[in-house]
C-alpha positions in Angstrom: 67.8 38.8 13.0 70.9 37.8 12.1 71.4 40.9 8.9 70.5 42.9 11.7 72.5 42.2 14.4 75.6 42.1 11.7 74.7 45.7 10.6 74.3 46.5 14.2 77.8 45.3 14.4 79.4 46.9 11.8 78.0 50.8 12.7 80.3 51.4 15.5 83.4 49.8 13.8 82.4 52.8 10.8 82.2 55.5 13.0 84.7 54.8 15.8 87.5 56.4 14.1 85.0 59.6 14.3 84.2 59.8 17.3 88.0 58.8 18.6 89.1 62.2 17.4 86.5 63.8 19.0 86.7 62.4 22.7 89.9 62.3 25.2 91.0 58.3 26.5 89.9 60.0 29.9 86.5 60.6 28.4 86.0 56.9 27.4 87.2 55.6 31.0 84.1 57.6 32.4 82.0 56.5 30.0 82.5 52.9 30.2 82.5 52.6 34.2 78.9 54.1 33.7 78.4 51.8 31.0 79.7 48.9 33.4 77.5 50.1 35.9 73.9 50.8 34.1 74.8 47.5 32.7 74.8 45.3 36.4 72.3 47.2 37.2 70.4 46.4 33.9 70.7 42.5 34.5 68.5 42.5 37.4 66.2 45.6 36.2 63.4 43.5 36.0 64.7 40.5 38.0 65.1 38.6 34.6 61.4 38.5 34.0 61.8 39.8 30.6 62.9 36.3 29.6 59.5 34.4 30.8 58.0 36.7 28.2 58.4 33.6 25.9 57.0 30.6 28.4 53.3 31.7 29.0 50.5 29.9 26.5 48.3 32.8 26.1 48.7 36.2 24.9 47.2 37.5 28.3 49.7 35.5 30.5 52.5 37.2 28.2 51.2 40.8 29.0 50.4 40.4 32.7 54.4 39.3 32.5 55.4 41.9 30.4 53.4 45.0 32.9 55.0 43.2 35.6 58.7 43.4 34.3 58.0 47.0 33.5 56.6 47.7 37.2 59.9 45.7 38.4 61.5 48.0 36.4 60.4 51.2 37.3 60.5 50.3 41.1 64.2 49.5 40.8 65.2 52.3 38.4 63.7 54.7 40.8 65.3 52.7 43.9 69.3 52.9 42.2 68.5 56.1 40.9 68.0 57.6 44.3 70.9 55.8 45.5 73.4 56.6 42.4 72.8 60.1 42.7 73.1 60.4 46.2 76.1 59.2 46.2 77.7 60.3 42.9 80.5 61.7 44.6 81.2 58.7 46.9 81.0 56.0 43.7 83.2 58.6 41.5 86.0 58.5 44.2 85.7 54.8 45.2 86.0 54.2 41.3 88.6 56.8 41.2 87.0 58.6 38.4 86.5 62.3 38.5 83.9 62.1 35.0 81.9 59.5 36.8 79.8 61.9 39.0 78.1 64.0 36.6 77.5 61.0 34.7 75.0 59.3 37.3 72.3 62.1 37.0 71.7 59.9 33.5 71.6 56.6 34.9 67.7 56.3 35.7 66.9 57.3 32.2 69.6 54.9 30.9 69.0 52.0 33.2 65.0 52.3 32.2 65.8 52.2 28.7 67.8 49.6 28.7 65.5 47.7 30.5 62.9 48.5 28.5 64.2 47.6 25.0 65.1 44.3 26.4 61.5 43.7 27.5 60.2 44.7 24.1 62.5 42.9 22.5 61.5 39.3 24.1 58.0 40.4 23.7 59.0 41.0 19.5 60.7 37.8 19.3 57.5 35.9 21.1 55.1 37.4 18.5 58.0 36.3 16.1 58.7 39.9 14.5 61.9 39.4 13.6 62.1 41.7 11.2 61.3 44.2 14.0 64.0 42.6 16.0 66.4 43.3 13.2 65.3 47.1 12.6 65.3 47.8 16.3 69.1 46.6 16.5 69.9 48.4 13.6 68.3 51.4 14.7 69.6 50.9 18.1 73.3 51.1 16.9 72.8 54.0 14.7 71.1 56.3 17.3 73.9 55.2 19.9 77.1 56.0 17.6 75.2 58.9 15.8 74.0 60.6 19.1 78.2 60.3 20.6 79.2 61.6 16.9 77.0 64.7 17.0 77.2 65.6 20.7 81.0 65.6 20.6 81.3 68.9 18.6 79.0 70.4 21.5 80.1 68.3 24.5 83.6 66.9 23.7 83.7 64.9 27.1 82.2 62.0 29.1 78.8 63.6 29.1 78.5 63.5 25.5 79.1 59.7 24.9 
């Protein structure tokens, strides 16, 4: 896990001077306030039930856990879905940030994935896949800082990070 997460580490620090001439400063400043905000969001996605993934004895304890984080999940990305996209336009000004709007149509899909890889990945590290662990940071990384590479030549703004 650890060669993973180091790889992991080092694919943004290759490929930020890329993307940096690509996007605007402006364009990050959305971007991260999204970030910031799938993120909180994230934390109690599945009320922190991913983590008692580990504690249960039997494999079939472990996978009621694991259907009940993702139906935690689901509930509350469809809950702050509905209410982020209602009110884009009331979060963007209260943030003062004019990108942040059209960047909430994306957060179900982001806070879901999110959630999701963390689930999977406490349910990898119970079955003690490590190597798994390791490729799915790796992989993790590149699709991130590939995916804002290649959309900035068709979406040079917030939307494409």
């Amino acid at each position: 896990m650890f060669s993973g997460n180091a790889v992991a580490m080092v694919l943004p620090f290759i490929l930020a001077p890329l993307i940096s001439r690509i996007y605007q400063p402006e364009d990050f400043a959305g971007f991260e306030l999204f970030v910031k905000i799938m993120g909180l969001i994230v934390v109690v996605g599945s009320l922190r039930l991913d983590l008692a993934i580990l504690i249960p004895k039997s494999k079939e304890e472990a996978m009621a856990v694991v259907r009940l984080s993702f139906k935690i999940l689901l509930g509350i990305t469809l809950f702050t879905g509905l209410i982020f996209i209602g009110f884009r336009d009331f979060v963007g000004e209260l943030l003062q940030n004019e990108d942040l709007p059209g960047l909430m149509w994306f957060l179900p899909f982001a806070v879901f994935t999110a959630g999701a890889f963390n689930i999977f990945t406490q349910y990898i590290i119970r079955i003690q896949d490590f190597k798994e662990a390791a490729f799915n940071k790796i992989s993790t990384s590149a699709a991130n800082n590939g995916t804002k590479y290649l959309l900035g030549f068709s979406i040079p703004q917030a939307s494409g990070l």
